[in-house]
N, C-alpha and C positions, 0 to 999 in steps of 0.2 A: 616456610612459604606463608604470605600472610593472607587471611581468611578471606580479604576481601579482594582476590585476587582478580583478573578481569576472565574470564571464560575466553575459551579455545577458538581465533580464527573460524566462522564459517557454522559457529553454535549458536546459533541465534534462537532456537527456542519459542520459547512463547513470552518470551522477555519483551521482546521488541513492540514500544509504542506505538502505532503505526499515526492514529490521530486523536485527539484529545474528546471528540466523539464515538461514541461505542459504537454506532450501530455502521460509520465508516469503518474503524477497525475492523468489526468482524468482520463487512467484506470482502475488506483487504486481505482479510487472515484465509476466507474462503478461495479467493484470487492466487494466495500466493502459494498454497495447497494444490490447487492444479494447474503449474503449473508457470505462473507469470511468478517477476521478479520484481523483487521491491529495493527500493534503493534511497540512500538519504541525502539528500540536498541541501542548497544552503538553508531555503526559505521553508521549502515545501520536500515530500516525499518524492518520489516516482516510481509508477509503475510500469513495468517490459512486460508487453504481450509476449506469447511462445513465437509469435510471427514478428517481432522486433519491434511492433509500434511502443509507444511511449504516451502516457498521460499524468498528469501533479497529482496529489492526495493533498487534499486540506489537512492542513496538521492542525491548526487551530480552528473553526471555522467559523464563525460569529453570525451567520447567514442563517436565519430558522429554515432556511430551502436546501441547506449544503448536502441532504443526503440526499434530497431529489435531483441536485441540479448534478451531483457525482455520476449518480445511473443515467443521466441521462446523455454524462458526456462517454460512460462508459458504451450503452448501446450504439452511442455513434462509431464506437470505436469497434467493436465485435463484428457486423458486416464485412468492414475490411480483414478484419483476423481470419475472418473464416476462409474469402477469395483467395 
């Protein structure tokens, strides 16, 4: 079997890039720890809330605002999660 085999269906680890910004990553990585699902797109990521909503993740971001303007479309989004 060759060494640089691909990993197991569903082992995703701590492998996974989530955005080329760290401080997006970690949240994402905090996000997807309890709970929400992350998923890959063509352009962008996305994130499933545990209540089914859906939001993009800057994969690149080029915006010096992208970590504020993320939390802020996240808290938009957690009121409805919680209802």
């Amino acid at each position: 079997m060759d060494a640089r085999a691909a990993s197991p269906p569903g082992n995703r680890g701590s492998t996974v890039k989530y955005s080329n910004n760290k401080d997006i990553a970690a949240l994402v990585r905090r996000l997807t720890r309890s709970g929400w699902q992350y998923h890959m797109g063509g352009r962008h990521g996305r994130l499933t809330s545990p209540s089914g909503r859906r939001m993009p993740v800057p994969c690149t971001p080029s915006d010096y605002r992208a970590l504020q303007n993320f939390k802020r479309d996240l808290r938009k989004l957690l009121p409805r999660c919680a209802a």
